[in-house]
C-alpha positions as a Markdown table, in Angstrom:
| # | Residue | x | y | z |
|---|---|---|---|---|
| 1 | Unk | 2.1 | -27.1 | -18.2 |
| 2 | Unk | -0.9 | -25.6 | -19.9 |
| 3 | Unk | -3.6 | -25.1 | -18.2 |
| 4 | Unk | -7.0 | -25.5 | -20.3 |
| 5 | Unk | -10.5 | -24.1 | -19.6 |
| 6 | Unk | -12.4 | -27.1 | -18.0 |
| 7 | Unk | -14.9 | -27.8 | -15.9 |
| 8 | Unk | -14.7 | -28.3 | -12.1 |
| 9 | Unk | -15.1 | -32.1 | -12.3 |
| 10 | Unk | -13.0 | -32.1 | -15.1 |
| 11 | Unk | -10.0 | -29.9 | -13.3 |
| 12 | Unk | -10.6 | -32.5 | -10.4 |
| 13 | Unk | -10.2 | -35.6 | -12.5 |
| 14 | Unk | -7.0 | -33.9 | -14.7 |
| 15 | Unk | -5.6 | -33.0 | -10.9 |
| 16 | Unk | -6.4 | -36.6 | -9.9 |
| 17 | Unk | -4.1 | -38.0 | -12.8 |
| 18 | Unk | -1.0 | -36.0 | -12.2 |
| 19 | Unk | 1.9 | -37.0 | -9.7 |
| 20 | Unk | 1.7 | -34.0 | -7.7 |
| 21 | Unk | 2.9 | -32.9 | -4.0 |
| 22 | Unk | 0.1 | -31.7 | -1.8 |
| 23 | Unk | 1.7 | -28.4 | -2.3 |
| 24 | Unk | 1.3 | -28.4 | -6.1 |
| 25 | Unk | -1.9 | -29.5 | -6.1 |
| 26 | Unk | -2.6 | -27.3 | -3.5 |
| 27 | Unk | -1.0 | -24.2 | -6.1 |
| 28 | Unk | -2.7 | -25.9 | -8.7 |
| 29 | Unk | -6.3 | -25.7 | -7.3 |
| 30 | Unk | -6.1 | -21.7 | -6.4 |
| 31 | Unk | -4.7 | -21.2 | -9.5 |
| 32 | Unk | -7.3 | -23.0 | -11.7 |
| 33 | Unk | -9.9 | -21.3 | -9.0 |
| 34 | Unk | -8.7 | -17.7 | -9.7 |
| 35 | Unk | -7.7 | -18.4 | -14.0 |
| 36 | Unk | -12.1 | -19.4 | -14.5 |
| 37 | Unk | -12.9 | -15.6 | -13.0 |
| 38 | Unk | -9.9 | -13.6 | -13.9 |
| 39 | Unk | -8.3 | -15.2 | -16.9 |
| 40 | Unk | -4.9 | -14.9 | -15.2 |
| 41 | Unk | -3.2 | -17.2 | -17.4 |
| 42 | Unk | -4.0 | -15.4 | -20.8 |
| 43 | Unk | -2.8 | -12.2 | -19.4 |
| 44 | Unk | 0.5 | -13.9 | -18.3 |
| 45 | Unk | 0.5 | -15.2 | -21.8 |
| 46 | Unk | 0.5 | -12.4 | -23.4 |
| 47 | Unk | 3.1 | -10.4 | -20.9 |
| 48 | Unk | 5.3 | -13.3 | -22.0 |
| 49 | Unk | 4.7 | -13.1 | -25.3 |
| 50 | Unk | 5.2 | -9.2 | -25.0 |
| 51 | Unk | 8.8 | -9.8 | -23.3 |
| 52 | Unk | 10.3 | -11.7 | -26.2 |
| 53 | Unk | 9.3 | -9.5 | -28.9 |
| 54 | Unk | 10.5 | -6.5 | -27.3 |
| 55 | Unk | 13.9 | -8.2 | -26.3 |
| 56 | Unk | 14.5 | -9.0 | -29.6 |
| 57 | Unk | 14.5 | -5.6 | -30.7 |
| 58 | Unk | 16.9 | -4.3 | -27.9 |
| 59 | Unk | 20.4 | -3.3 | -29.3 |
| 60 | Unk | 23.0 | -5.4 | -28.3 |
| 61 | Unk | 26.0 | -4.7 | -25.9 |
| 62 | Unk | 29.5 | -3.9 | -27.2 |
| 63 | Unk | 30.3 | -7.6 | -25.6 |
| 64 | Unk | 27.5 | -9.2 | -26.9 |
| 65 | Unk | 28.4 | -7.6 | -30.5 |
| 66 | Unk | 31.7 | -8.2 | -30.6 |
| 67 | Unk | 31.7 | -11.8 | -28.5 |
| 68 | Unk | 34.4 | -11.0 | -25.6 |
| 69 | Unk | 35.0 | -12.9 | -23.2 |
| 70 | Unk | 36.1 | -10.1 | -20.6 |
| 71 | Unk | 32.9 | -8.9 | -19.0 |
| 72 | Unk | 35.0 | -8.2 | -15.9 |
| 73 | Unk | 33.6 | -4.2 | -15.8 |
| 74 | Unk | 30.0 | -5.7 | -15.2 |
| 75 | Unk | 31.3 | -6.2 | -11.3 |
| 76 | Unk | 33.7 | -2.7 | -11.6 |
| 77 | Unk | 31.8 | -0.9 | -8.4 |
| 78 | Unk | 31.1 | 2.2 | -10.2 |
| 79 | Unk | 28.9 | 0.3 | -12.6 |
| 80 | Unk | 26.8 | -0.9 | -9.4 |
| 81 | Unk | 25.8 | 3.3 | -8.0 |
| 82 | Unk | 22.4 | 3.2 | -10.1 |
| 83 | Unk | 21.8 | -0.2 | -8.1 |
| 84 | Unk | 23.2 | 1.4 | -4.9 |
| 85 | Unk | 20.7 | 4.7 | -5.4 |
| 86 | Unk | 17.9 | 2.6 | -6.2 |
| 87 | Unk | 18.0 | 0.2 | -3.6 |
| 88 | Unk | 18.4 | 2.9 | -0.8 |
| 89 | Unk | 15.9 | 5.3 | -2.0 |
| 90 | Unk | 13.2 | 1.6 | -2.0 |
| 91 | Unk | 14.9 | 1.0 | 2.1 |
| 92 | Unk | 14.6 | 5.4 | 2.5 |
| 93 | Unk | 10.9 | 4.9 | 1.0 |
| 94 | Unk | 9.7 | 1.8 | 3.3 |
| 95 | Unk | 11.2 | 3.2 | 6.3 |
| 96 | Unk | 9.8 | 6.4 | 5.4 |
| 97 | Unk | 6.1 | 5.3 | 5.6 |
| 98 | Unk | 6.4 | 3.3 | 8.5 |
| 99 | Unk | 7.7 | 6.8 | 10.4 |
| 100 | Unk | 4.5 | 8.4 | 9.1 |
| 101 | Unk | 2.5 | 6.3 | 11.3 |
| 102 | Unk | 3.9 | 8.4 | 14.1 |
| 103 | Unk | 4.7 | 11.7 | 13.0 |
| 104 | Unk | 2.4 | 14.9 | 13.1 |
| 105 | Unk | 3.5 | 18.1 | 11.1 |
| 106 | Unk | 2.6 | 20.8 | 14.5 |
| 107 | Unk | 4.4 | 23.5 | 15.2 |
| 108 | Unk | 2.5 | 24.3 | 18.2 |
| 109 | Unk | 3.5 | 22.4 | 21.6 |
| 110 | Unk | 1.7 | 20.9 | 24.2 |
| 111 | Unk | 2.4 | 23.5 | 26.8 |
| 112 | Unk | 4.2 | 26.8 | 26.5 |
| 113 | Unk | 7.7 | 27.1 | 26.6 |
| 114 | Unk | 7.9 | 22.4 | 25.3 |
| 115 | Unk | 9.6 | 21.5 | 22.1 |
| 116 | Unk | 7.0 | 21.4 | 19.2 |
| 117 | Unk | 4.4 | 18.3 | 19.0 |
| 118 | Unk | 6.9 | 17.3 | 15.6 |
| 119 | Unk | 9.5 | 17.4 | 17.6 |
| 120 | Unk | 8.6 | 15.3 | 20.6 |
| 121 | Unk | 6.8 | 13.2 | 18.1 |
| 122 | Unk | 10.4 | 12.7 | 17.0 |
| 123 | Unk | 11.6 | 12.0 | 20.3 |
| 124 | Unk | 8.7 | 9.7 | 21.1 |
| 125 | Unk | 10.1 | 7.5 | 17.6 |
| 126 | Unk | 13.6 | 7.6 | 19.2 |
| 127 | Unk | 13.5 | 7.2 | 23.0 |
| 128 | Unk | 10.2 | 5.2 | 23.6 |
| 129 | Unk | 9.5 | 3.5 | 20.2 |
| 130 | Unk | 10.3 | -0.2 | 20.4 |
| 131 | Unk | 13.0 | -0.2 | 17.5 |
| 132 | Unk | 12.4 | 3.4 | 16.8 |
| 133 | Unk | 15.7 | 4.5 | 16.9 |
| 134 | Unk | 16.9 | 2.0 | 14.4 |
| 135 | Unk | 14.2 | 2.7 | 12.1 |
| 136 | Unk | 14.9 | 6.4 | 12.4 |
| 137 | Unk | 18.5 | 5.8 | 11.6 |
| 138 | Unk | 17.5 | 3.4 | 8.3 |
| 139 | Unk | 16.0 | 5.9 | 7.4 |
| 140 | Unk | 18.3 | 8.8 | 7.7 |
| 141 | Unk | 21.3 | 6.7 | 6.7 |
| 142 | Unk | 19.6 | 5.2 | 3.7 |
| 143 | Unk | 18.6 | 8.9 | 2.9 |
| 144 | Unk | 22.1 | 9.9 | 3.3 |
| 145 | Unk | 23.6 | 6.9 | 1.2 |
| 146 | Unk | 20.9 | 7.7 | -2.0 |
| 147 | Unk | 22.3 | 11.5 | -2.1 |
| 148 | Unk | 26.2 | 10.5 | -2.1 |
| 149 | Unk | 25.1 | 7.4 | -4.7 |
| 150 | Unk | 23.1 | 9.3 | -7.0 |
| 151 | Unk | 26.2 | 12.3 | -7.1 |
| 152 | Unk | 28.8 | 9.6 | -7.8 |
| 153 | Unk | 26.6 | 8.1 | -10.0 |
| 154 | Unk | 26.3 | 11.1 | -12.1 |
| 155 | Unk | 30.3 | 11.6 | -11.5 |
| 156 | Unk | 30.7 | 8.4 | -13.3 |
| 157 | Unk | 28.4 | 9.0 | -15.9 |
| 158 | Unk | 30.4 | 12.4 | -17.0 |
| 159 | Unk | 33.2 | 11.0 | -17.1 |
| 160 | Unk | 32.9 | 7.9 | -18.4 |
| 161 | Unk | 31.0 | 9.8 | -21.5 |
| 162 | Unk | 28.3 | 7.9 | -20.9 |
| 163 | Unk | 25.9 | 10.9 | -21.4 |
| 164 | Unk | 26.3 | 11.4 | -25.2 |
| 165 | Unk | 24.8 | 10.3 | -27.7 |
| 166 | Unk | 22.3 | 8.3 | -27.8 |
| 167 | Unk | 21.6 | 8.5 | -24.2 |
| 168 | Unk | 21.2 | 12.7 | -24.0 |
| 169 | Unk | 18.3 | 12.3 | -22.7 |
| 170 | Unk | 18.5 | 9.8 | -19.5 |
| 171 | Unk | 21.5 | 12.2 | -18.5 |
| 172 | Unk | 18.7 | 15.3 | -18.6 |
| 173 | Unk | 16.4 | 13.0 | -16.7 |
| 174 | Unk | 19.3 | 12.2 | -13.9 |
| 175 | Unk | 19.9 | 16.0 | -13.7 |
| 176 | Unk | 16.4 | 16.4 | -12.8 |
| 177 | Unk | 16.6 | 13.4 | -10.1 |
| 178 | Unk | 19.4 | 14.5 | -8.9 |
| 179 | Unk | 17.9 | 17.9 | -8.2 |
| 180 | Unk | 14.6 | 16.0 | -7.0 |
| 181 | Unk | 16.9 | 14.1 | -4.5 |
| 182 | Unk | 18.1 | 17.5 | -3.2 |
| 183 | Unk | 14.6 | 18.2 | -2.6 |
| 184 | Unk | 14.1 | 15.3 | -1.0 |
| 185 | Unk | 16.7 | 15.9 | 1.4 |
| 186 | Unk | 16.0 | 19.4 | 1.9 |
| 187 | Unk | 11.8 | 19.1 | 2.9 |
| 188 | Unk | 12.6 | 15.7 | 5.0 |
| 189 | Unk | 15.7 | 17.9 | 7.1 |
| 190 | Unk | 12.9 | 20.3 | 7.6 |
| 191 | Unk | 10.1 | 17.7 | 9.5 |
| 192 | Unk | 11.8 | 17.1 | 12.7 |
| 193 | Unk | 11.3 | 21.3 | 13.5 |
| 194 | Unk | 13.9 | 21.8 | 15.9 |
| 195 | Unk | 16.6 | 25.0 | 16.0 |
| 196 | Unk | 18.4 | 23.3 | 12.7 |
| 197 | Unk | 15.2 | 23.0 | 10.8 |
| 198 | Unk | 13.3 | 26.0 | 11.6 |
| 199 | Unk | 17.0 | 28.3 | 10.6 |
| 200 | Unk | 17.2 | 25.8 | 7.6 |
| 201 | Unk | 13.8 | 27.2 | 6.7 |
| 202 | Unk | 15.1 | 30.7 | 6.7 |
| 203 | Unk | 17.3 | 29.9 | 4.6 |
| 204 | Unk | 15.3 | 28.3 | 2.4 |
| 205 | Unk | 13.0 | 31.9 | 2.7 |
| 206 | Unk | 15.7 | 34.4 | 2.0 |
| 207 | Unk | 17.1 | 32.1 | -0.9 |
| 208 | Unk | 14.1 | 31.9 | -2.8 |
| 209 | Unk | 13.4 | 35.7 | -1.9 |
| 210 | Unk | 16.4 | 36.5 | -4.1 |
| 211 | Unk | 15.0 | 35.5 | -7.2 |
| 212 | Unk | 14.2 | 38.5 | -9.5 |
| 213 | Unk | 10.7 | 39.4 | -10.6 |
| 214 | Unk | 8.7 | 36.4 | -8.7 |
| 215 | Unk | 10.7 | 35.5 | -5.5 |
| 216 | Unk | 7.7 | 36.8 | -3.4 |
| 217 | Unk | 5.1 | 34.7 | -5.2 |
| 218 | Unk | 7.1 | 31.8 | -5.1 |
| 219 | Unk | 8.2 | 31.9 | -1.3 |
| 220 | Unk | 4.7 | 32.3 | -0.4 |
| 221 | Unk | 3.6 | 29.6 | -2.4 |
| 222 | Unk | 6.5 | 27.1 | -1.1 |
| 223 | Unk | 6.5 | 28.4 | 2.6 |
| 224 | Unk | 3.7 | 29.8 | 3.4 |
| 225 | Unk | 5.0 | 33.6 | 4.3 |
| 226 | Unk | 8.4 | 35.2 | 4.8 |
| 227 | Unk | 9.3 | 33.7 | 7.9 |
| 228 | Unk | 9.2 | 29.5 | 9.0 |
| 229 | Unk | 6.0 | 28.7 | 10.7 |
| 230 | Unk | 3.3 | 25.9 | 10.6 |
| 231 | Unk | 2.2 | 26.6 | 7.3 |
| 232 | Unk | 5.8 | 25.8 | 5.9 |
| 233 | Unk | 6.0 | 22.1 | 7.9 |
| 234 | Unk | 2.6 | 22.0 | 6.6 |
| 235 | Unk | 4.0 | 22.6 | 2.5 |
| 236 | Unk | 7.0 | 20.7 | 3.0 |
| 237 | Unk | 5.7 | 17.3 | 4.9 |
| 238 | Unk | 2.9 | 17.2 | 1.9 |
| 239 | Unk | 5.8 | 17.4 | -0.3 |
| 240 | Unk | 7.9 | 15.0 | 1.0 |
| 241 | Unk | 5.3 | 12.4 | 1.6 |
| 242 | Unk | 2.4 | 12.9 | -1.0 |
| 243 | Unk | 4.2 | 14.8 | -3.9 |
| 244 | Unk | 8.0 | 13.7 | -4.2 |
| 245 | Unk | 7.5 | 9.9 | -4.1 |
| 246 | Unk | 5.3 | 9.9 | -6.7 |
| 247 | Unk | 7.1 | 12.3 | -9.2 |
| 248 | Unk | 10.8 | 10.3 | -8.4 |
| 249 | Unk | 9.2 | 6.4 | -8.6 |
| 250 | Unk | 7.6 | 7.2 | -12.2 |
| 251 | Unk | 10.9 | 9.3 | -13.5 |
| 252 | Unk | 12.8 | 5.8 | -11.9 |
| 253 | Unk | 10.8 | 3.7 | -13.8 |
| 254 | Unk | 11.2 | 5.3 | -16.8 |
| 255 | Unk | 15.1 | 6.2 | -16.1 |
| 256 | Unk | 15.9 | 2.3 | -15.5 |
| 257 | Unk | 13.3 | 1.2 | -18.5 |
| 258 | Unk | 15.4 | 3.6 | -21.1 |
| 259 | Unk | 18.6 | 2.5 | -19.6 |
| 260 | Unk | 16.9 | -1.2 | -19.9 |
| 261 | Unk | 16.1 | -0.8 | -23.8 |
| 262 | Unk | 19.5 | 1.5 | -24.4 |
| 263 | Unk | 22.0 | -1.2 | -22.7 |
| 264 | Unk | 24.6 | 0.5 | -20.5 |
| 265 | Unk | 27.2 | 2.6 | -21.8 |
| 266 | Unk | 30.5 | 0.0 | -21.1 |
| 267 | Unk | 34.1 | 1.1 | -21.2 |
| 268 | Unk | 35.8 | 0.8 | -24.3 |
């Protein structure tokens, strides 16, 4: 149904004539009401218009080319761990932010000798949080389920070949998600700062230490000194909340939109 630029008592008489639900009309009017002072409808137009012309430029499928019937490998498991990663990196993301209502990145504790304010902050989510413990644990477990997807993922995607040409360059690109996930892993297993985290942290220290010519420089710049303290909680919650979902959304985006225009490698 097109809609055309009218009037209001025109709208109202061309609403008046159609055999609408209260609903519809009801759609109808906020649409007409937002199309006169955003032009809504042009731009949806033209992101149509935009749609068809690029799908018929895609390259088709080896089924599509050939016209088989067997399609049976589009519901093979292994085709589905790019869905799998993606889906638990949105749940890891959305539970994510809702835990950053409630977490602080301090060392320091409220009285000598206590846990550190991260810590009980931590404990606060999991003991006295209504549903904090389950959103804790969707979020670690969603966490955990993107790092074993995205590995087999890029299991299946050496083996299967699926990395040559022309598709060289998504498998560089899920190299560096793959490494970005570590990362992801690493800075969140850092956040809660109890005995695990702070000795993971000097692990992290001495690790990057090791690296000839500007292990120094870098280990200051990631954790704040030689040693784990509030500046490095300080480095690694800004990276895992304000850097990393940034960088891995947009190198997503364009992952899926290459693997979108290239068609998926299928068994052969």
């Amino acid at each position: 149904m097109s809609l055309e630029r009218k009037g209001d008592h025109d709208h109202e008489g061309w609403l008046a004539g159609q055999d609408l639900t209260p609903l519809e009309s009801g759609y109808l009017r906020i649409l007409i009401w937002v199309d006169r002072r955003l032009r809504v409808v042009d731009y949806l137009e033209l992101l149509e218009s935009l749609y068809y012309r690029s799908n018929l430029q895609f390259p088709k499928s080896h089924t599509e080319q050939y016209d088989l019937d067997n399609k049976f490998w589009y519901w093979y498991p292994l085709y589905s761990l790019g869905f799998f990663s993606l889906l638990s990196y949105v749940v890891a993301a959305v539970s994510g932010a809702l835990l950053g209502f409630y977490y602080v990145p301090a060392v320091g504790s409220a009285a000598p000798g206590e846990a550190s304010i991260a810590y009980e902050q931590i404990a606060f989510v999991m003991q006295d949080l209504q549903f904090g413990f389950m959103l804790r644990s969707i979020h670690r477990w969603s966490a955990q389920v993107m790092t074993a997807a995205v590995f087999l993922h890029m299991l299946r995607v050496y083996f299967t070949g699926a990395y040559k040409e022309p598709r060289e360059l998504n498998w560089l690109l899920g190299v560096v998600l793959i490494s970005l996930t570590m990362l992801f892993g690493y800075t969140g297993y850092l956040l809660p700062w109890d005995q695990l985290a702070f000795w993971a942290g000097q692990i992290g220290v001495e690790l990057f230490l090791s690296i000839p010519l500007v292990g120094e420089w870098v280990t200051q710049l990631l954790f704040g000194g030689f040693s784990p303290s509030q500046a490095t909680l300080q480095r690694m919650y800004i990276v895992h909340v304000f850097l990393l979902p940034f960088v891995v959304t947009t190198l997503v985006a364009i992952h899926i939109g290459i693997v979108w225009v290239q068609g998926i490698a299928e068994p052969h």
